[in-house]
DSSP file (Angstrom, degrees, kcal/mol; ACC not computed):
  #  RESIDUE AA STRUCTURE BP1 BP2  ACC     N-H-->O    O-->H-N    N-H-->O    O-->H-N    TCO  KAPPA ALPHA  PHI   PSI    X-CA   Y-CA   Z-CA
    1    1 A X     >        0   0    0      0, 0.0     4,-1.1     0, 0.0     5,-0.1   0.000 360.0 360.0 360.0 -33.9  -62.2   -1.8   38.1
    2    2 A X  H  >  +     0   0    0      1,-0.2     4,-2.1     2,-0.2     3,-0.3   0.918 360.0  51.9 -69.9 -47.0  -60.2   -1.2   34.7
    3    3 A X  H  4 S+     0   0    0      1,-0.2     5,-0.3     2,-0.2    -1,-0.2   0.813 107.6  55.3 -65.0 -20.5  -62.2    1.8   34.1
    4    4 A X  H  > S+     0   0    0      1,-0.2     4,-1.3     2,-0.1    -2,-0.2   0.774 103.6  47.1 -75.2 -22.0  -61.3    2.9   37.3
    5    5 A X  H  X S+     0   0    0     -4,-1.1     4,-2.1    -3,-0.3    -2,-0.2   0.602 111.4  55.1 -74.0 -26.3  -57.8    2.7   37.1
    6    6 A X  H  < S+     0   0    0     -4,-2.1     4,-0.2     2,-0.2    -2,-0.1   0.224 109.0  45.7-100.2  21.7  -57.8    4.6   33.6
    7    7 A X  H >> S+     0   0    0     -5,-0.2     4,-1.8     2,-0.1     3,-1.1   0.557 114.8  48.8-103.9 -55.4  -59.9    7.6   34.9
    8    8 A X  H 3X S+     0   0    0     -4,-1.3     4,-2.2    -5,-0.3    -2,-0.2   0.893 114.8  42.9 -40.4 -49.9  -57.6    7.7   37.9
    9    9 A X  H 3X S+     0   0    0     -4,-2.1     4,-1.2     1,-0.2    -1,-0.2   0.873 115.3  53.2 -53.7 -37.8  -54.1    7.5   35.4
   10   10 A X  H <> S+     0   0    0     -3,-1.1     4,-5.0     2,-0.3     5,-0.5   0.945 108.9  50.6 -99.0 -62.9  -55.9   10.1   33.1
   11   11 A X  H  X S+     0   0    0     -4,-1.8     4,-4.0     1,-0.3    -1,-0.2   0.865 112.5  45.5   5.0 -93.2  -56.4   12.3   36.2
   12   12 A X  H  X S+     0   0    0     -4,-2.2     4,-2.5     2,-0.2    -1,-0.3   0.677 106.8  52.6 -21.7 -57.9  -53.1   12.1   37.0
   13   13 A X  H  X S+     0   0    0     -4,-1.2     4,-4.6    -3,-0.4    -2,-0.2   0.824 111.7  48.0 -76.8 -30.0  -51.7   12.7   33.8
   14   14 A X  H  X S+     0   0    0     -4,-5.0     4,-2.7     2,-0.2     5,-0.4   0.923 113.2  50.5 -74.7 -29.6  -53.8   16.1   33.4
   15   15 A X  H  X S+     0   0    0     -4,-4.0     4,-1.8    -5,-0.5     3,-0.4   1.000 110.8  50.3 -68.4 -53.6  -52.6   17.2   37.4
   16   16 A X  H  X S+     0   0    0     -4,-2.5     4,-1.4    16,-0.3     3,-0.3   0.935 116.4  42.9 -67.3 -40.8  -48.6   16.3   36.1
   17   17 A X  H  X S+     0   0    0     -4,-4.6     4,-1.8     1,-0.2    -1,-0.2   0.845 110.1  49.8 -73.2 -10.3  -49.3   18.8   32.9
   18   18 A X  H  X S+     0   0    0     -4,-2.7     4,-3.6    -3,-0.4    -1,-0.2   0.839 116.0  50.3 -73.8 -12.6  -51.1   21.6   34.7
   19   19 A X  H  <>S+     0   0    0     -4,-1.8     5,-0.6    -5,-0.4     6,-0.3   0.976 111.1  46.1 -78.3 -44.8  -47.7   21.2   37.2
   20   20 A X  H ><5S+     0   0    0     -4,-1.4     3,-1.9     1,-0.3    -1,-0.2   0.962 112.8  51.4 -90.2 -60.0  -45.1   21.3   34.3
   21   21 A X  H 3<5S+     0   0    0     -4,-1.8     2,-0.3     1,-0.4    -1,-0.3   0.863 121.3  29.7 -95.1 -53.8  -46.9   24.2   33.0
   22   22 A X  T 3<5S-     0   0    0     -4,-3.6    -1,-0.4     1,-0.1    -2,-0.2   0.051  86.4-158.9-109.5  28.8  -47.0   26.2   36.5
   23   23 A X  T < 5 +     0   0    0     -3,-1.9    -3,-0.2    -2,-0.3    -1,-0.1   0.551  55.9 113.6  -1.8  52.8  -44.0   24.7   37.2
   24   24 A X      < +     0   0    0     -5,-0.6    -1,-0.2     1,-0.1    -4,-0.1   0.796  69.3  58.2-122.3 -21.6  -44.5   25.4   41.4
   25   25 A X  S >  S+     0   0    0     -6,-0.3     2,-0.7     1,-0.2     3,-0.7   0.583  74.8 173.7 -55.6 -15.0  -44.9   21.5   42.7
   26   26 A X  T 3>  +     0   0    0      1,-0.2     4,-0.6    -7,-0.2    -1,-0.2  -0.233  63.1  15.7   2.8 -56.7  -41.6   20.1   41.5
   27   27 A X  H >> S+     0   0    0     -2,-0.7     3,-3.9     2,-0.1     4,-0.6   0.939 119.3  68.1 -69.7 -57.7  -40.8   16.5   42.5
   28   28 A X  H <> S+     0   0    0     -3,-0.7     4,-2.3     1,-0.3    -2,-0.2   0.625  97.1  53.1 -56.3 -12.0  -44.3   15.9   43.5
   29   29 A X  H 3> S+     0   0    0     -4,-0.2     4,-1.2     1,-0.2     5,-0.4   0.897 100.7  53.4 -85.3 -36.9  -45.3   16.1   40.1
   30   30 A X  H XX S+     0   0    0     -3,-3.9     4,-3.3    -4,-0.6     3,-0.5   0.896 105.2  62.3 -62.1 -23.7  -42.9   13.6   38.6
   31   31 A X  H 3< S+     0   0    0     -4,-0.6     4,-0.3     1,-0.2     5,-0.2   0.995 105.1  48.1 -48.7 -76.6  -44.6   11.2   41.5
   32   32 A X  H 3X S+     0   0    0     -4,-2.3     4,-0.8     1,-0.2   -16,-0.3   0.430 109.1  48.2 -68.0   8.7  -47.9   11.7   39.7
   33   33 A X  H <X S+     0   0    0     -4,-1.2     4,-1.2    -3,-0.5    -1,-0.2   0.758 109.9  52.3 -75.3 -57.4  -46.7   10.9   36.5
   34   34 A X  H  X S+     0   0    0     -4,-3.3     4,-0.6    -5,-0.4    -2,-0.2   0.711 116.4  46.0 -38.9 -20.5  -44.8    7.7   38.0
   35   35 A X  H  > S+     0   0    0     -4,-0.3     4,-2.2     2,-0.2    -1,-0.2   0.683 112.3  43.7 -89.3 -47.2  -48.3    6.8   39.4
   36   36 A X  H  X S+     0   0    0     -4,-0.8     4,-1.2    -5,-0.2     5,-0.1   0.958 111.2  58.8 -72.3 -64.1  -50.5    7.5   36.3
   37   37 A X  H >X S+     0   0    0     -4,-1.2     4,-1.3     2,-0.2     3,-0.8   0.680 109.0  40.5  -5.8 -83.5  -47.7    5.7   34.3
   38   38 A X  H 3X S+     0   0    0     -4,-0.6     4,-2.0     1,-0.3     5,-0.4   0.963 114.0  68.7 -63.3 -74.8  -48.2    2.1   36.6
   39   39 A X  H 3X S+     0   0    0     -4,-2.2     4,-1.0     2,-0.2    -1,-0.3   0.482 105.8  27.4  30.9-100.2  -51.8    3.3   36.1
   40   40 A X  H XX S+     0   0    0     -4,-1.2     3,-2.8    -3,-0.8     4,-0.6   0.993 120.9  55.8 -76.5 -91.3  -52.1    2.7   32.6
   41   41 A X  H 3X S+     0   0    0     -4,-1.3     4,-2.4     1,-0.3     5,-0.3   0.782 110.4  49.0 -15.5 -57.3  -49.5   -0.2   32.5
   42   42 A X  H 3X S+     0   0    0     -4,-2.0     4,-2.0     2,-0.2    -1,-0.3   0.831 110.1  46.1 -48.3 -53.3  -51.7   -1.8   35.2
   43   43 A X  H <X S+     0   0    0     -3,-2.8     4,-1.1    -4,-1.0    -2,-0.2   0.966 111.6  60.4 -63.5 -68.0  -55.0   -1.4   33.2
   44   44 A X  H  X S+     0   0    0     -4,-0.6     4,-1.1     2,-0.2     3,-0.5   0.686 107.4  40.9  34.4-101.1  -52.7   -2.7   30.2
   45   45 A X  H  X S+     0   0    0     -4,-2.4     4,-3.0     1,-0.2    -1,-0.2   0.896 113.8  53.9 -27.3 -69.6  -52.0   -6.0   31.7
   46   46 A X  H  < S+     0   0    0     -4,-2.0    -2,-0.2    -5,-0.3    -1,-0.2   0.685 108.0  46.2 -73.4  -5.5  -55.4   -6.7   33.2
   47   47 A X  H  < S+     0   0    0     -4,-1.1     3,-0.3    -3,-0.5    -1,-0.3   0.720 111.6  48.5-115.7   7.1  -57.0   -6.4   30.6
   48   48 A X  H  < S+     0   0    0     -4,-1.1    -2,-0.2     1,-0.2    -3,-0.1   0.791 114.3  49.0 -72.6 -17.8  -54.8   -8.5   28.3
   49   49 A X     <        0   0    0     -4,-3.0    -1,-0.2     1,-0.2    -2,-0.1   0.239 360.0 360.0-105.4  21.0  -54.7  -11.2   30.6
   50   50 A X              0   0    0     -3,-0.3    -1,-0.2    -5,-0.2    -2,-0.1   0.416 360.0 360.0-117.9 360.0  -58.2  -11.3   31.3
């Protein structure tokens, strides 16, 4: 499950730079950063506390 949450954040993080670069999504791209972000954090957690 931890590798799955850090392909998904990774994902993510490559969709928010191709969006900054073509700068035509606008909010929706800060979403998927906020998303890969908790992502990563998420991953983070679980696997220090496991």
């Amino acid at each position: 499950m931890r590798s799955l949450l850090y392909i998904v954040a990774v994902i993510l993080i490559i969709g928010w730079l191709i969006g900054v670069v073509g700068y035509s999504a606008g909010g929706l791209i800060h979403i998927l950063l906020v998303i890969a972000v908790i992502s990563l954090l998420l991953t983070f957690i679980r696997r220090g506390t496991v």
